[in-house]
C-alpha positions as CSV (number, residue, x, y, z in Angstrom):
1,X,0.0,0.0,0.0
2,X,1.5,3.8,-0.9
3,X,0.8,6.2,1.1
4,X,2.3,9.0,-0.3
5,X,1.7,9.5,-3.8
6,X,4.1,11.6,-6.1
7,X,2.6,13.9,-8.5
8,X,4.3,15.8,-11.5
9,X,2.2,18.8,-10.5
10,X,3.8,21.8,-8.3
11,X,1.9,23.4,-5.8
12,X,2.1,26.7,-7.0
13,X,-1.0,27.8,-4.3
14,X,1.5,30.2,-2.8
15,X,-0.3,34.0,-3.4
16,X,1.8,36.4,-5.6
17,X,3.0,39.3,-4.5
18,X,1.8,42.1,-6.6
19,X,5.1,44.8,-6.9
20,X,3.6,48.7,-7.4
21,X,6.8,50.3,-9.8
22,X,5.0,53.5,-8.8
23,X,5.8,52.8,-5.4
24,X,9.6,53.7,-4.0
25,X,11.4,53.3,-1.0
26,X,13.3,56.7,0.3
27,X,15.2,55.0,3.1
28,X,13.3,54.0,5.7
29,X,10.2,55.4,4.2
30,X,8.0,53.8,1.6
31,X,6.4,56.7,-1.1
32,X,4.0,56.4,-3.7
33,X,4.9,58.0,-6.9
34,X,2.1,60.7,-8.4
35,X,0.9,63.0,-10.5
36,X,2.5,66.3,-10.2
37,X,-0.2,69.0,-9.7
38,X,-0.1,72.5,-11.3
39,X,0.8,74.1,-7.2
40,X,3.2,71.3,-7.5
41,X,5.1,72.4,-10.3
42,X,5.2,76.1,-9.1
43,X,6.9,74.9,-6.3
44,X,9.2,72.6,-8.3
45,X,10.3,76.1,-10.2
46,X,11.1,77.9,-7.2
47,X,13.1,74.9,-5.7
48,X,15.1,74.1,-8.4
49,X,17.9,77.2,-8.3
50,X,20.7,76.3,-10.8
51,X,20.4,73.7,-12.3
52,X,19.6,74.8,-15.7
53,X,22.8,77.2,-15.9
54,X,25.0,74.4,-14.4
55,X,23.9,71.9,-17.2
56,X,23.7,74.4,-19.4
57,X,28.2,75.6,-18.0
58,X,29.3,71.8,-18.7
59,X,28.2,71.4,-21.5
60,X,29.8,74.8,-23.0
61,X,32.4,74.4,-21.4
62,X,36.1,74.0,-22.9
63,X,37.2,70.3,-23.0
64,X,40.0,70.7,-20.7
65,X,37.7,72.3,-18.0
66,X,34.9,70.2,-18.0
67,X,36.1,67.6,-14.9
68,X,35.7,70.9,-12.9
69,X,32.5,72.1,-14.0
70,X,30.8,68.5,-14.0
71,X,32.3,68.1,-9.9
72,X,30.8,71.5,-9.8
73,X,27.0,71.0,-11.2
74,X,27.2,67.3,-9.2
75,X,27.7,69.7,-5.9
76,X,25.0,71.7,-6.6
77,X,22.3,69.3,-8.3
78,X,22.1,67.2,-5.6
79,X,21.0,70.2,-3.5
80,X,18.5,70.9,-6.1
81,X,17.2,67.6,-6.2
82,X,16.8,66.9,-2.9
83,X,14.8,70.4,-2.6
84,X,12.7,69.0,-5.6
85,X,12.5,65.4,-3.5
86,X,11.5,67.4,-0.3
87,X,8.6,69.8,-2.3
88,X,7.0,66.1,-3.9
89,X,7.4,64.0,-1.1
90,X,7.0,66.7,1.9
91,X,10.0,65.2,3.7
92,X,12.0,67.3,4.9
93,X,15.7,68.2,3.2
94,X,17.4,67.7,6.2
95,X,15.7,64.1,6.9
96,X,16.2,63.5,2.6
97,X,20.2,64.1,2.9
98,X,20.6,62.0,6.3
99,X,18.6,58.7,5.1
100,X,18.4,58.4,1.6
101,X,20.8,57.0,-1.0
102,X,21.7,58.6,-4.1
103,X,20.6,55.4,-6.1
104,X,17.0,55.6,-4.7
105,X,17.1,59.7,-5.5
106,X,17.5,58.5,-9.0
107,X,14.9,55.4,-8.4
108,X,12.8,58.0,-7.5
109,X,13.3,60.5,-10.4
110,X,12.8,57.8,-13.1
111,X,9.7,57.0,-11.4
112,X,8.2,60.6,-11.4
113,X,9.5,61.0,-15.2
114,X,7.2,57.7,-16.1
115,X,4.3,58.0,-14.3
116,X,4.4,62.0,-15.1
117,X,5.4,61.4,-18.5
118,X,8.1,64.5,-18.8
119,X,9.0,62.6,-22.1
120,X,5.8,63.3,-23.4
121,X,5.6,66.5,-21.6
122,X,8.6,68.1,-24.0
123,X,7.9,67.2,-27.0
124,X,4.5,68.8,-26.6
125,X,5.6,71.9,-25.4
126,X,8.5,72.0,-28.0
127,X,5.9,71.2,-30.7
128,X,4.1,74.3,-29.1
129,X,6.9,76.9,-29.2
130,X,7.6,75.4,-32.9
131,X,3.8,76.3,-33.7
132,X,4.0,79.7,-31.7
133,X,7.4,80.5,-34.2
134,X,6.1,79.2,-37.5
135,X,3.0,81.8,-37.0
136,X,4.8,84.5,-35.8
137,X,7.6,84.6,-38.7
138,X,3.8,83.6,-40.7
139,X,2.5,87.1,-39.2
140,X,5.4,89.2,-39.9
141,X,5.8,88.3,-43.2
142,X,2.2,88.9,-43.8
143,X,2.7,92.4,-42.2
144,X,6.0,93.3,-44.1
């Protein structure tokens, strides 16, 4: 007499663990990743100083300086993001800089890039000022 019978079938009844990719971890702190509102982005603007000049320094710079102005714009971009961090999350900075890696910073960017499509986001506002050009050079032409 068997007792135990073997079967080829697995038992797979073990639940599955639905992963969110919207939702991060920020040290010891779990955050959802969401849309950013319009109050949002104001805020975004404000908090984000340099960052625009500093990209825009390396990559004019001369060849031979460029070590110095990238060590520069990595200085001051990581205070920018963490301001831009601290204004989605509502952590504050100084708890953002003492507990959270740069890799889940960057996690954490990709994420609000996706789900906010910023992608998406430039090319439509690119095709805009395109539009907004082609009718005024349109309009002056017409006038001259």
């Amino acid at each position: 007499m068997q007792i135990f019978k073997r079967s080829d079938k697995a038992d797979n009844t073990a639940p599955e663990i639905a992963i969110d990719p919207n939702v991060i971890q920020l040290g010891d702190r779990t955050v959802k990743v969401r849309k950013v509102a319009v109050g949002q982005w104001r805020e975004l603007f404000a908090a984000v100083n340099m960052l625009p000049e500093l990209i825009m320094g390396v990559m004019s710079a001369p060849a031979e300086n460029r070590v110095a102005y990238l060590f520069a714009f990595i200085e001051h971009a990581l205070n920018d993001v963490v301001q831009v961090v601290s204004v989605l999350t509502g952590f504050e900075p100084e708890w953002i800089e003492a507990n959270v890696a740069p890799d889940e910073l960057m996690e954490y960017f990709t994420a609000v890039a996706r789900v906010n499509n910023f992608g998406g986001l430039l090319k439509n506002v690119q095709g805009a000022l395109q539009l907004a050009n082609l009718q005024t050079g349109v309009a002056e032409a017409s006038a001259e």
